[in-house]
Legacy VTK file of the C-alpha trace (Angstrom):
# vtk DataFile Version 3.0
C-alpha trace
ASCII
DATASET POLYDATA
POINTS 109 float
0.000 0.000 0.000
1.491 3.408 -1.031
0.432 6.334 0.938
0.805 10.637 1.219
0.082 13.459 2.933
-1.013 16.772 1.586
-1.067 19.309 4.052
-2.249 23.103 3.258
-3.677 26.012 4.752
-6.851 28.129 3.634
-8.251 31.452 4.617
-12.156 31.096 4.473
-14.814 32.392 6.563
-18.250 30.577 7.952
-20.707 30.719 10.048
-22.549 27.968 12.098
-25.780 26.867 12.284
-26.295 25.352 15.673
-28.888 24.429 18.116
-28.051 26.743 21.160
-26.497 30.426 21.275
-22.930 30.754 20.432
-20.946 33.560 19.008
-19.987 31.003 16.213
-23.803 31.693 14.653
-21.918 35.068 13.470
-19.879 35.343 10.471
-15.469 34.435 11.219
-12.947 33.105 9.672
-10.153 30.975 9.665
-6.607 29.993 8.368
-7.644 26.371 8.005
-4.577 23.884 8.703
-5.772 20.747 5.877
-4.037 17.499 6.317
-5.102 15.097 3.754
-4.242 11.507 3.571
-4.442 9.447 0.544
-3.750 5.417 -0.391
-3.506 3.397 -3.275
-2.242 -0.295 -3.482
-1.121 0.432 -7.577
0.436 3.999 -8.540
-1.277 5.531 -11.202
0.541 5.987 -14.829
2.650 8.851 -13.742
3.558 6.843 -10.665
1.584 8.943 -8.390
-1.432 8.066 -5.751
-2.656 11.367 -6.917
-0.556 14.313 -7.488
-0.026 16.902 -4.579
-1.114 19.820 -6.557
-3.915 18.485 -7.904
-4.903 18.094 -4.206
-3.772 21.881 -3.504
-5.686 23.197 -6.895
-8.891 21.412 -6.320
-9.394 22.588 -2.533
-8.395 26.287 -3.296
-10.595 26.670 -6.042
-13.196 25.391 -4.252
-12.842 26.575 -0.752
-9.783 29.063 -0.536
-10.917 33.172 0.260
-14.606 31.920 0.322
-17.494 32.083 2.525
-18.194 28.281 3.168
-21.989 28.875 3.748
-21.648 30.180 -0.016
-19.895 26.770 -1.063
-21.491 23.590 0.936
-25.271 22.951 1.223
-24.578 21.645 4.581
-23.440 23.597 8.514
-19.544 24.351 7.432
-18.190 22.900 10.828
-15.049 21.505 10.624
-16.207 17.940 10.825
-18.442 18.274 7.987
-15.576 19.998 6.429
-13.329 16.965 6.695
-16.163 14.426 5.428
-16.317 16.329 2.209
-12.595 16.506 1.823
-12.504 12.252 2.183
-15.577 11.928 0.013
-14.472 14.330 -2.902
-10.285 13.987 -3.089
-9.073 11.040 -5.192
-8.261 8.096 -3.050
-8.359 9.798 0.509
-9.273 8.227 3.125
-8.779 10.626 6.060
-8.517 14.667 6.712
-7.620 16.311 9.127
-9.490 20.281 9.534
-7.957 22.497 12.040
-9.500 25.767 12.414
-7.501 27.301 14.966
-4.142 26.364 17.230
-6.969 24.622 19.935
-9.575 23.262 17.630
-9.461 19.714 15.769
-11.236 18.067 13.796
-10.967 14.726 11.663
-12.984 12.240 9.561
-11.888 8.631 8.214
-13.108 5.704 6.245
LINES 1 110
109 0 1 2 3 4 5 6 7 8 9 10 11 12 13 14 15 16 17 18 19 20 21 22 23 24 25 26 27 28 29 30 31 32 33 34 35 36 37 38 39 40 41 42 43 44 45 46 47 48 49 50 51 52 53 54 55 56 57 58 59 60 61 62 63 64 65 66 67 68 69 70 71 72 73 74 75 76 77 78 79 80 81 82 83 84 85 86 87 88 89 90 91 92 93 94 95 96 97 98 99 100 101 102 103 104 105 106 107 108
């Protein structure tokens, strides 16, 4: 099994939809930390699992200087955040979402 790690950061803002009062319901933002993990038992023709920047390209055009509400159809927490990452980059299997120096969040198949 070959494996690599992608790790980037991106500045978008959000806000949260949530079930009690919090002063995440307002509009922020973030410098995102992304860690993404990706595994394939056979390299593809260029000898890759998937190429680093196409991992870079694909999550900056879709999520870099952008309000996430704008982007997703679902709450733009970080551990939604990470579930679309897994779900939408070739051969991932986990990512890794930190918003801020105190606050983690992952999701893995």
């Amino acid at each position: 099994m070959y494996f690599v790690r992608k790790r980037l950061e991106i500045a978008a803002a959000h806000s949260l939809s949530l079930s009690y009062g919090s002063k995440c319901s307002n509009l922020h933002g973030h410098n995102w930390i992304m860690t993404i993990y990706c595994r394939a038992e056979k390299l593809n023709e260029n000898g890759m699992v998937v190429d680093f920047s196409h991992i870079k390209d694909m999550l900056n055009e879709k999520m870099d200087h952008k309000i996430l509400n704008n982007v997703f159809d679902f709450n733009p927490t970080a551990e939604n955040l990470a579930r679309w990452v897994v779900e939408n980059v070739p051969n991932c299997y986990r990512a890794e979402i930190q918003e801020s120096e105190d606050n983690f969040a992952a999701y893995e198949i």
